[in-house]
TORPA-4810 file (N, C-alpha, C, O; in nm, 3 decimals):
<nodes>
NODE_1_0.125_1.253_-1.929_0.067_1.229_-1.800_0.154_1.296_-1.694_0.276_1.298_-1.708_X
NODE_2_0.090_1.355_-1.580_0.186_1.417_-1.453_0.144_1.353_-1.371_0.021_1.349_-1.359_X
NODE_3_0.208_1.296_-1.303_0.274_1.233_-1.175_0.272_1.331_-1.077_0.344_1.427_-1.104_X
NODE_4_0.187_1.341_-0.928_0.192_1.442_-0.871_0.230_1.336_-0.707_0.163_1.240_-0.670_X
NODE_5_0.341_1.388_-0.643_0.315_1.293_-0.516_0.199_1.382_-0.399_0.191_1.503_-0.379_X
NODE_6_0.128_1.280_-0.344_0.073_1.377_-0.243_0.125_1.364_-0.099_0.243_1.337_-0.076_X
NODE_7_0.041_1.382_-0.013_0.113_1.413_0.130_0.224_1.303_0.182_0.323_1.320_0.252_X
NODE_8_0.177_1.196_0.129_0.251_1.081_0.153_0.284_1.055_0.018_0.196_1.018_-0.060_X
NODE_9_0.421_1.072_-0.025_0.494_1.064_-0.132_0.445_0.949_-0.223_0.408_0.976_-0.337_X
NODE_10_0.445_0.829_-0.178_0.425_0.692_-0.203_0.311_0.715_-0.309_0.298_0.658_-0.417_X
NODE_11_0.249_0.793_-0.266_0.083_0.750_-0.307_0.071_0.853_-0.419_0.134_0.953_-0.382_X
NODE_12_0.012_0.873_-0.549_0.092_0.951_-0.645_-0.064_0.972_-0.743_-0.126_0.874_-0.785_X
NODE_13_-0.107_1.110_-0.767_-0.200_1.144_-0.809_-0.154_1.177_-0.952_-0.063_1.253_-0.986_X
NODE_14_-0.267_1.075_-1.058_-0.241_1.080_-1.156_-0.346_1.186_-1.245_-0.469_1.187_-1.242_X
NODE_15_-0.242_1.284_-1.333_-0.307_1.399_-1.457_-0.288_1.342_-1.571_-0.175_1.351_-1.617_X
NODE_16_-0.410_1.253_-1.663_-0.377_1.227_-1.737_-0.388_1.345_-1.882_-0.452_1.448_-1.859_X
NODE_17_-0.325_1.330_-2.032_-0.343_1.422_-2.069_-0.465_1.372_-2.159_-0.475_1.264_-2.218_X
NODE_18_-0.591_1.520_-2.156_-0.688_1.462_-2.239_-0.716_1.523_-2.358_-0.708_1.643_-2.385_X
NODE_19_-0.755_1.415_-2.440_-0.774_1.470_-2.588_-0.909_1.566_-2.616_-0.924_1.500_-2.718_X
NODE_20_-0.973_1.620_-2.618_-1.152_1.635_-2.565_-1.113_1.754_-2.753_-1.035_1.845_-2.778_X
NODE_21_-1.238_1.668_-2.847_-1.299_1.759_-2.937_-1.465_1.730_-2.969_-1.534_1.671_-2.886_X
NODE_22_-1.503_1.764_-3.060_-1.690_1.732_-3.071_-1.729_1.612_-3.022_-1.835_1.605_-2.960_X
NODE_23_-1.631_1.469_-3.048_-1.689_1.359_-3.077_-1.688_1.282_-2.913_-1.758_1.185_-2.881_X
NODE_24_-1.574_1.366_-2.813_-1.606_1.303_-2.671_-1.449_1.399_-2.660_-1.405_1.511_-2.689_X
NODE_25_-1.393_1.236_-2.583_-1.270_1.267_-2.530_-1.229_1.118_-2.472_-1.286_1.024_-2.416_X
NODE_26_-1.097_1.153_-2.519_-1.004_1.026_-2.525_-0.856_1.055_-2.441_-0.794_1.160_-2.457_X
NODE_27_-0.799_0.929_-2.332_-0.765_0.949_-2.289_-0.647_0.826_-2.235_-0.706_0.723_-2.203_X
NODE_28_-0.522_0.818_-2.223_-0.461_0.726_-2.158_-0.495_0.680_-1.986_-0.460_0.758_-1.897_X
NODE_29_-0.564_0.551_-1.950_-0.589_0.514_-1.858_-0.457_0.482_-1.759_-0.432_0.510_-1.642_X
NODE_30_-0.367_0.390_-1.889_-0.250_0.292_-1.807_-0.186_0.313_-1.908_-0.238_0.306_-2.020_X
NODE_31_-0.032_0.349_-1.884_0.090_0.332_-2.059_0.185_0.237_-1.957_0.166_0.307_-1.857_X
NODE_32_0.244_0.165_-1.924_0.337_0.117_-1.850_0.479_0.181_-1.860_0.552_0.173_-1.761_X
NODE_33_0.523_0.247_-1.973_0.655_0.307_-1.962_0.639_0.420_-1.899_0.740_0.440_-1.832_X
NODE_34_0.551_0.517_-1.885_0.531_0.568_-1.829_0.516_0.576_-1.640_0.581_0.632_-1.552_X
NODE_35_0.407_0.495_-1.641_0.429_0.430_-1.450_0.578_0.405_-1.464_0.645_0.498_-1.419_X
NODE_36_0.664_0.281_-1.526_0.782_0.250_-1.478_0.914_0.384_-1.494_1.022_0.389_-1.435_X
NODE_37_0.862_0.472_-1.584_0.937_0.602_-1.555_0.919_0.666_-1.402_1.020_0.709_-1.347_X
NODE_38_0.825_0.671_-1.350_0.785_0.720_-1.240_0.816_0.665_-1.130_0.822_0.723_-1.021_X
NODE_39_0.840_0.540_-1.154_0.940_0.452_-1.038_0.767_0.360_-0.970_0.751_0.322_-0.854_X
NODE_40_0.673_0.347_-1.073_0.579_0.271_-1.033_0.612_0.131_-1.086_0.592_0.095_-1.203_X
NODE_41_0.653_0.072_-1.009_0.664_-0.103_-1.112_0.543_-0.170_-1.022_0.523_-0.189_-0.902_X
NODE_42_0.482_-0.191_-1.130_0.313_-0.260_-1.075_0.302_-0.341_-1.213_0.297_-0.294_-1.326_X
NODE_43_0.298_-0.467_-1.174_0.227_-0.576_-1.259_0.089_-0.589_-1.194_0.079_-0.621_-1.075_X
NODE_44_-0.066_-0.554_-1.305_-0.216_-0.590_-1.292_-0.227_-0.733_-1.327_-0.186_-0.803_-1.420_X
NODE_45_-0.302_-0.753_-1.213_-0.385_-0.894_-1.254_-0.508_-0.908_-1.244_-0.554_-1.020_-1.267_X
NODE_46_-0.593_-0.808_-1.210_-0.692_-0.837_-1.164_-0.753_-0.644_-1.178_-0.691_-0.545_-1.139_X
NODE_47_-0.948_-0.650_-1.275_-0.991_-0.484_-1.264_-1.088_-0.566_-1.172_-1.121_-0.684_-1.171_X
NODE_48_-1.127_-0.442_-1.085_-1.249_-0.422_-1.037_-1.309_-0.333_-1.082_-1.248_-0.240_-1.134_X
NODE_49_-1.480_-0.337_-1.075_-1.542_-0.241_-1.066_-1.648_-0.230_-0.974_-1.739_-0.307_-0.943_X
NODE_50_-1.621_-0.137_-0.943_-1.755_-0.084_-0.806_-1.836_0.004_-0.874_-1.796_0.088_-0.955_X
NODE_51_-1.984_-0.021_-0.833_-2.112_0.097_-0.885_-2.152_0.118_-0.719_-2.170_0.026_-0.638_X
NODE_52_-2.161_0.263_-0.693_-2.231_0.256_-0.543_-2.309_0.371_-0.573_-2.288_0.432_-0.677_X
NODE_53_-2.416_0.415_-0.477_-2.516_0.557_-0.459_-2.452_0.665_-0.400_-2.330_0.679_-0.403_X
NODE_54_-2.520_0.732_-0.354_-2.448_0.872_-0.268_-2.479_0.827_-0.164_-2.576_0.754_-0.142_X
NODE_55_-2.372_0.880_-0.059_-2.326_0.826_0.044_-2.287_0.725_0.103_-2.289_0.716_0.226_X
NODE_56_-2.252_0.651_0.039_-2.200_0.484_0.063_-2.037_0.508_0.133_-1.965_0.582_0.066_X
NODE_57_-1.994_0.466_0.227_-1.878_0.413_0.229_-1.810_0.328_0.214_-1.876_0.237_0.265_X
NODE_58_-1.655_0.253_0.156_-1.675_0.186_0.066_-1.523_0.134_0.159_-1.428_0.177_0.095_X
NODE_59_-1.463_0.045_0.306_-1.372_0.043_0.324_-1.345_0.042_0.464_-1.441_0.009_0.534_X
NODE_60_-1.245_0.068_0.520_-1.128_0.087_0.427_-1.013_-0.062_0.453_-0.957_-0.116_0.549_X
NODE_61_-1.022_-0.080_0.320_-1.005_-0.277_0.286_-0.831_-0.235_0.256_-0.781_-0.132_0.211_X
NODE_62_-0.759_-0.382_0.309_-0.642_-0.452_0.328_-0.661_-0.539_0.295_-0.776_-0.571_0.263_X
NODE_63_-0.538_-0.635_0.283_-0.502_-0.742_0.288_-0.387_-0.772_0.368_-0.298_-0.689_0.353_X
NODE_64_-0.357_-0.881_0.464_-0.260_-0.889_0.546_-0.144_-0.917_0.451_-0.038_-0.855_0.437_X
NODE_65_-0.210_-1.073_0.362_-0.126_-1.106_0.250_-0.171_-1.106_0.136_-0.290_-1.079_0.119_X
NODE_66_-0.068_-1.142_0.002_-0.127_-1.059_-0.113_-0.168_-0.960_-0.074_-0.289_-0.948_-0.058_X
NODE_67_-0.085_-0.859_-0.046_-0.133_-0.707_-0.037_-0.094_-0.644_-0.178_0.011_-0.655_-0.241_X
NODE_68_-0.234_-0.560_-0.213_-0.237_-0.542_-0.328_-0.237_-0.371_-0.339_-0.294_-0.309_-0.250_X
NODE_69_-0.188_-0.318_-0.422_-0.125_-0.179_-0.527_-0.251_-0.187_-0.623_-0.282_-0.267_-0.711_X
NODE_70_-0.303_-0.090_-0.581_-0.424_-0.007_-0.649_-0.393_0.110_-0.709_-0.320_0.198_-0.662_X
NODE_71_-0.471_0.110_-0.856_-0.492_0.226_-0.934_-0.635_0.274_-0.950_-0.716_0.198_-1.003_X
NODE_72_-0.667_0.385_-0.911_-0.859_0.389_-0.898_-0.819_0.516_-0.998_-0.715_0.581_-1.013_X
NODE_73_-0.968_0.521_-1.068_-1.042_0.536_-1.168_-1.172_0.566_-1.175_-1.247_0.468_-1.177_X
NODE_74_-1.234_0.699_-1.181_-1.366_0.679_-1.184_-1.432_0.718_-1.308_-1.417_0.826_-1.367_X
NODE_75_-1.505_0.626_-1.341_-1.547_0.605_-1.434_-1.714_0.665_-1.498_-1.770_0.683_-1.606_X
NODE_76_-1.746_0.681_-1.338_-1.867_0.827_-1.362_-1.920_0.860_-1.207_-1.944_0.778_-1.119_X
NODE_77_-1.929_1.008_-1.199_-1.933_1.022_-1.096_-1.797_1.122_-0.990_-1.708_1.195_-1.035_X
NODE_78_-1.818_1.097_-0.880_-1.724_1.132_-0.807_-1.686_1.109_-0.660_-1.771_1.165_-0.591_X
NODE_79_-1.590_1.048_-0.583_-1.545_1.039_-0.449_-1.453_1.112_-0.380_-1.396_1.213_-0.423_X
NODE_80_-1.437_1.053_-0.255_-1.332_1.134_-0.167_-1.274_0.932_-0.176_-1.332_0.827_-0.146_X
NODE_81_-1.151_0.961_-0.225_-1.079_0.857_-0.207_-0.943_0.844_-0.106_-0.845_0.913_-0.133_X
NODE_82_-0.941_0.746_0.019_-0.864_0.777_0.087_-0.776_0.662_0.100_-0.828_0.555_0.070_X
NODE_83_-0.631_0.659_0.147_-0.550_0.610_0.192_-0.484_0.604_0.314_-0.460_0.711_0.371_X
NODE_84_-0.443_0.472_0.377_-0.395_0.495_0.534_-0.279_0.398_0.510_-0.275_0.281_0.472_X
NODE_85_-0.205_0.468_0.539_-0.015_0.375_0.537_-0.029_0.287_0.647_-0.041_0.327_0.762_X
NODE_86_-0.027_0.183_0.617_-0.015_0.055_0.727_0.147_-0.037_0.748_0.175_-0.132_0.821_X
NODE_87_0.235_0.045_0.643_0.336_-0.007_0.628_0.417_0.009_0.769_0.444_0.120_0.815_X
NODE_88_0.457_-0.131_0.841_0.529_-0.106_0.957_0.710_-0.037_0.880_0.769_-0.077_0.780_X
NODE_89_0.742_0.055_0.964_0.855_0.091_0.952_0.848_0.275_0.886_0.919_0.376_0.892_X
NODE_90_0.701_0.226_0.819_0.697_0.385_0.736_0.755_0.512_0.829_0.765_0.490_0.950_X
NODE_91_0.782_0.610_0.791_0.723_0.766_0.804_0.606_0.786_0.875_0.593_0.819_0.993_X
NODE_92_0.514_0.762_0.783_0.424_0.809_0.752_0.235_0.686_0.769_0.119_0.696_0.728_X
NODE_93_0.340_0.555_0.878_0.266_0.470_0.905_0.159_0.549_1.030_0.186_0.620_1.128_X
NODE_94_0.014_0.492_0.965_-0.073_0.540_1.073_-0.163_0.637_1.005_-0.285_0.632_1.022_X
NODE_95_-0.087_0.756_0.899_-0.126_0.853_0.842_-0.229_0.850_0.720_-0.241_0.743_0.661_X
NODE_96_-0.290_0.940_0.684_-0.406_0.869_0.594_-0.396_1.043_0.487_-0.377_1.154_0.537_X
NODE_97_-0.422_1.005_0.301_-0.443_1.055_0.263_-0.580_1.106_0.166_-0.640_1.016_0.108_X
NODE_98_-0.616_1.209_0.153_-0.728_1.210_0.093_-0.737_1.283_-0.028_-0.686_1.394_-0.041_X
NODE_99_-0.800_1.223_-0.117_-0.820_1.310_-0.285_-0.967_1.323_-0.336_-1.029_1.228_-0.289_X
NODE_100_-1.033_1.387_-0.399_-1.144_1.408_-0.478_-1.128_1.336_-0.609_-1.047_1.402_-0.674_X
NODE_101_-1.160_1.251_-0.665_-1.172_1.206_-0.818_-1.320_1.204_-0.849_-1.422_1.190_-0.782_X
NODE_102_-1.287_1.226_-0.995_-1.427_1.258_-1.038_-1.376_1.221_-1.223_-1.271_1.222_-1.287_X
NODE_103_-1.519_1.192_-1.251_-1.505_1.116_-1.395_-1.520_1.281_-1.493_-1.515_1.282_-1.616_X
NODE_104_-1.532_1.370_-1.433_-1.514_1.489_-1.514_-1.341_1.528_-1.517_-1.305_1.583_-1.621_X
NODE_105_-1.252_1.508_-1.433_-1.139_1.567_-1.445_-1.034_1.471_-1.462_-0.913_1.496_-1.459_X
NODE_106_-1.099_1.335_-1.484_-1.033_1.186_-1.494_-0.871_1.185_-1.468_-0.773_1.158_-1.536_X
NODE_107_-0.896_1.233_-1.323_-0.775_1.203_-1.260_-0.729_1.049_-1.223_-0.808_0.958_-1.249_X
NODE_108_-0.634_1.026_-1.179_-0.667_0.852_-1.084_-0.534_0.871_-0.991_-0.442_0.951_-1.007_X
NODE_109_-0.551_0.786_-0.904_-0.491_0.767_-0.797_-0.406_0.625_-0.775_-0.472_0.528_-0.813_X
NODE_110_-0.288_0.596_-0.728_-0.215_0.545_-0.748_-0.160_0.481_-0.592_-0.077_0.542_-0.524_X
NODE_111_-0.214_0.366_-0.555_-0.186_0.290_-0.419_-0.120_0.232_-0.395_-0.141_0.128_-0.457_X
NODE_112_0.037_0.216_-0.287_0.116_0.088_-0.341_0.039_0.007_-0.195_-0.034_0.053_-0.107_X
NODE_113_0.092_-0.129_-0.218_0.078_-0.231_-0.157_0.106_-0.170_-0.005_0.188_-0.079_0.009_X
NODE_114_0.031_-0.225_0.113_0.062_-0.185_0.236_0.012_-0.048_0.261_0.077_0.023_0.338_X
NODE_115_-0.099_0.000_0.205_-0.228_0.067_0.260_-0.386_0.033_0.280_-0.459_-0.035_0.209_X
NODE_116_-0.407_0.080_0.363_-0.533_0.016_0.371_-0.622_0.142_0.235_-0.569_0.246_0.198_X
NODE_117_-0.739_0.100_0.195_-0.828_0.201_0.060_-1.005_0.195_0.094_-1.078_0.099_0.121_X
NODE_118_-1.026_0.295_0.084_-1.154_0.325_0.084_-1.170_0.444_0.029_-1.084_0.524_-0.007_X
NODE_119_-1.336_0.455_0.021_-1.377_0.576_-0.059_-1.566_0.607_-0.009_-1.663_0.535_0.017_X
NODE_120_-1.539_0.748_-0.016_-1.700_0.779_0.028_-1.733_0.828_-0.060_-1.663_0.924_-0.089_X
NODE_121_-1.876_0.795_-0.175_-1.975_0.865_-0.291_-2.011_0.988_-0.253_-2.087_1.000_-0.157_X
NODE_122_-1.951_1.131_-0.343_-2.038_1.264_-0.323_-2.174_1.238_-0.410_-2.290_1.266_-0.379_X
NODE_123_-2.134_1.189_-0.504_-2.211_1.228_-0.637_-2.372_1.134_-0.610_-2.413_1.087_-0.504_X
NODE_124_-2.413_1.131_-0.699_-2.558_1.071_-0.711_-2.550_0.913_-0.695_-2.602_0.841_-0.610_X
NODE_125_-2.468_0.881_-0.808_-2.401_0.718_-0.842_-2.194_0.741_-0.892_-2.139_0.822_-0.966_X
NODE_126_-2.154_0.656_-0.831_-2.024_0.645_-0.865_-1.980_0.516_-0.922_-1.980_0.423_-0.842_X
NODE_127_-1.931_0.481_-1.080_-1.865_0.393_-1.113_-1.726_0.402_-1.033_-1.709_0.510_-0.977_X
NODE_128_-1.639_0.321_-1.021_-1.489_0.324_-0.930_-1.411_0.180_-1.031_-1.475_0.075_-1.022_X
NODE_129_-1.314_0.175_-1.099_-1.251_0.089_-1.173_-1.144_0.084_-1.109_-1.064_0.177_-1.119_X
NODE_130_-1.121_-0.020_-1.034_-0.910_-0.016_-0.951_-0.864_-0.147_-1.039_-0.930_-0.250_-1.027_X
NODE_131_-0.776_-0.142_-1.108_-0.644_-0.220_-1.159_-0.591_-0.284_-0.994_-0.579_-0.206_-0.900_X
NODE_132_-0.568_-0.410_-0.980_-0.490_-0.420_-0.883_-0.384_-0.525_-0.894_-0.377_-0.611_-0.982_X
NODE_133_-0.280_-0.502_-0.767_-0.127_-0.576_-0.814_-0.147_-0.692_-0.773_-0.052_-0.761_-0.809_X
NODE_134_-0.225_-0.754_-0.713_-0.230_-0.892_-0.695_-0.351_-0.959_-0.625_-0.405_-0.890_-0.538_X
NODE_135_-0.413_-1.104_-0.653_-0.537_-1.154_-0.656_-0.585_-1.097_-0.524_-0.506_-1.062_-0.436_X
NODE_136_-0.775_-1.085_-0.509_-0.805_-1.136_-0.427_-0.832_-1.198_-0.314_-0.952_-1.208_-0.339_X
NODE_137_-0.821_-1.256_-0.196_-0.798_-1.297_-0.071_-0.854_-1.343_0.046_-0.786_-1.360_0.147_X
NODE_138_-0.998_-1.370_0.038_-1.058_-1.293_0.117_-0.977_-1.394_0.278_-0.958_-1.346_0.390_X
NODE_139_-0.959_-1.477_0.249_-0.907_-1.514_0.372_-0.760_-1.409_0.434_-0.731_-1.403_0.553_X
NODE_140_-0.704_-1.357_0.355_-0.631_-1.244_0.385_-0.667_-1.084_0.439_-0.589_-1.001_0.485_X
NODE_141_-0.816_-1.074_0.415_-0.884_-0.924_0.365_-0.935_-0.886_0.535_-1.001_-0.959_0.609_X
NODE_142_-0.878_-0.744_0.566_-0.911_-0.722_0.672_-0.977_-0.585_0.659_-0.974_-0.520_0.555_X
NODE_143_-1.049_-0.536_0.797_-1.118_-0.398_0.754_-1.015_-0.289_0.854_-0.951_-0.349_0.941_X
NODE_144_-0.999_-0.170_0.848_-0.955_-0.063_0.912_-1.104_0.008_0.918_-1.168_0.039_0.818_X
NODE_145_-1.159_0.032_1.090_-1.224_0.127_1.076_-1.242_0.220_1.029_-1.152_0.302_1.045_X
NODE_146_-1.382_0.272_0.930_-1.332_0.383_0.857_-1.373_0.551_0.936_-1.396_0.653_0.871_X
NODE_147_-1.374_0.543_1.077_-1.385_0.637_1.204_-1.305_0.612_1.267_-1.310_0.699_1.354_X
NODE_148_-1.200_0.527_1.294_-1.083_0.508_1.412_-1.017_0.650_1.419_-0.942_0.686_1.328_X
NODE_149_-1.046_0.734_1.534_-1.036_0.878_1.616_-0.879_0.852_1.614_-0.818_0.959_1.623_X
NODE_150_-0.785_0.726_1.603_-0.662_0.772_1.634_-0.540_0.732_1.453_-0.426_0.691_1.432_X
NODE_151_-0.662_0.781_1.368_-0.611_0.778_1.241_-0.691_0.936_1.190_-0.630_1.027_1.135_X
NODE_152_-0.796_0.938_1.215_-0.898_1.075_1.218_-0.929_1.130_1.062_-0.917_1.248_1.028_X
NODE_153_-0.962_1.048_0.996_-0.985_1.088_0.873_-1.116_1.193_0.838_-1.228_1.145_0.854_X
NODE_154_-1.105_1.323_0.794_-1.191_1.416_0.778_-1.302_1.368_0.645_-1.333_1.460_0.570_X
NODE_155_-1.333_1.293_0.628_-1.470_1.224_0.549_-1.546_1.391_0.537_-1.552_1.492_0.608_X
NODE_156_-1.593_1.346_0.409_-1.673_1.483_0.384_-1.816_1.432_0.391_-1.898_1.435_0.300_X
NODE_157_-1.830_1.390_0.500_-2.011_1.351_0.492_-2.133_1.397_0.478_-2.159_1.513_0.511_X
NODE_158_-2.209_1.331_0.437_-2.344_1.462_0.416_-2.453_1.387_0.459_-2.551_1.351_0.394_X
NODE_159_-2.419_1.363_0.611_-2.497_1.224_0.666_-2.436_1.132_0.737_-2.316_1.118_0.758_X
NODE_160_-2.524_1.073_0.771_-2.447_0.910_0.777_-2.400_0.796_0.664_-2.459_0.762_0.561_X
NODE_161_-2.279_0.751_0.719_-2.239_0.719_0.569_-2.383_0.604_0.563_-2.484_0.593_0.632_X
NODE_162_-2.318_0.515_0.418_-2.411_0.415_0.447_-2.301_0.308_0.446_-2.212_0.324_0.362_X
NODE_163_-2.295_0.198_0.529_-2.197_0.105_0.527_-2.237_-0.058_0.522_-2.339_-0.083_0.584_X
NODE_164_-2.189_-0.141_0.474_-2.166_-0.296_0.496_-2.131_-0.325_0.608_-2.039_-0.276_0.673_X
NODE_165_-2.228_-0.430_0.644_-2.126_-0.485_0.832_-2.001_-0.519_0.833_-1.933_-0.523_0.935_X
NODE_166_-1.957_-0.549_0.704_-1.781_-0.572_0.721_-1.733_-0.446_0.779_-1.657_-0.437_0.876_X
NODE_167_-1.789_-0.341_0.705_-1.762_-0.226_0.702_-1.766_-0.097_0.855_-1.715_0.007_0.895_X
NODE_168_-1.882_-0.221_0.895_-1.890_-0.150_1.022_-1.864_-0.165_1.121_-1.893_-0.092_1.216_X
NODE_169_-1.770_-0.319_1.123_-1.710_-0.375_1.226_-1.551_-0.408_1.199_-1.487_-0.508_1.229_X
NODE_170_-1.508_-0.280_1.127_-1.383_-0.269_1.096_-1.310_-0.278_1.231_-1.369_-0.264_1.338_X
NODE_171_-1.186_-0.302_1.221_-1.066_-0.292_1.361_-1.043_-0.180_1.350_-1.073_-0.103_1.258_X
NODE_172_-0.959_-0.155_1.494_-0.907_-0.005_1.504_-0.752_0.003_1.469_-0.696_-0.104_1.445_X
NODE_173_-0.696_0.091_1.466_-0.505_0.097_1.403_-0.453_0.023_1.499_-0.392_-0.078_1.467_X
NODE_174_-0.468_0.059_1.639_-0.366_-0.029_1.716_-0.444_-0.165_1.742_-0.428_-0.222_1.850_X
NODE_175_-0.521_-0.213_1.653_-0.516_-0.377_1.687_-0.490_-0.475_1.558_-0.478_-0.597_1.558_X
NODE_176_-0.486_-0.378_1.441_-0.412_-0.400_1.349_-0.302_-0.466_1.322_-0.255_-0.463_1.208_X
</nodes>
């Protein structure tokens, strides 16, 4: 597996290596010596899975407490999966990163605790599987606008997204 950091170091795009002959293709999702080689120490407690259509936006979800370390996964299909550092003290707080995953190049993406996560559907239908570091919340669970002009995330839209009212009455960074 390669470990790639992206713009924001923290956040770490995973190459897994794949087996692919007649019968499919087989592949390591999660090895743990591996993450903990990489300096990922993440204990899972909890998979999700998301099924959404094309164009859905899907975010972009926090937690104040129990803030949880995401590993996404797509499982068919493909997104623009993004990240926004909410960590007070960061670098790189405020800043937001963006990746393409897709269940053809079964990459995954690697979130620590203290970002906010969302994702917009290119594809037709998107399965999305995140491993996460700790329960649930909802009394903890807050939204980050996923348009706040003073985070400016370049969304590859092909439309209007389609959103949830949680979704659409996200906060902005500075009231965060």
């Amino acid at each position: 597996m390669q470990i790639i950091p992206t713009e924001i170091p923290d956040v770490l795009l995973l190459e897994p290596r794949v087996f692919e002959d007649s019968r499919g293709v087989f592949l390591e999702i999660y090895q743990e010596r591996k993450f903990a080689a990489a300096g990922i120490d993440a204990r899972f407690v909890q998979d999700n899975l998301s099924e959404s259509r094309r164009g859905v936006l899907r975010g972009l979800h926090f937690q104040v407490q129990q803030a949880q370390g995401k590993l996404i996964h797509i499982l068919q299909g493909e997104i623009f999966d993004v990240a926004v550092d909410l960590r007070k003290g960061s670098p790189s707080f405020g800043k937001w990163v963006g990746v393409t995953l897709s269940s053809t190049k079964h990459h995954a993406l690697w979130i620590p605790a203290g970002f906010a996560h969302g994702f917009y559907v290119c594809s037709d239908t998107a399965k999305v599987l995140y491993k996460v570091t700790d329960f649930y919340a909802p009394e903890h669970e807050r939204t980050l606008l996923w348009n706040d002009p003073d985070v400016g995330i370049a969304w590859p839209l092909q439309g209007e997204p389609i959103l949830s009212d949680k979704d659409r009455a996200g906060q902005l960074l500075r009231d965060v």
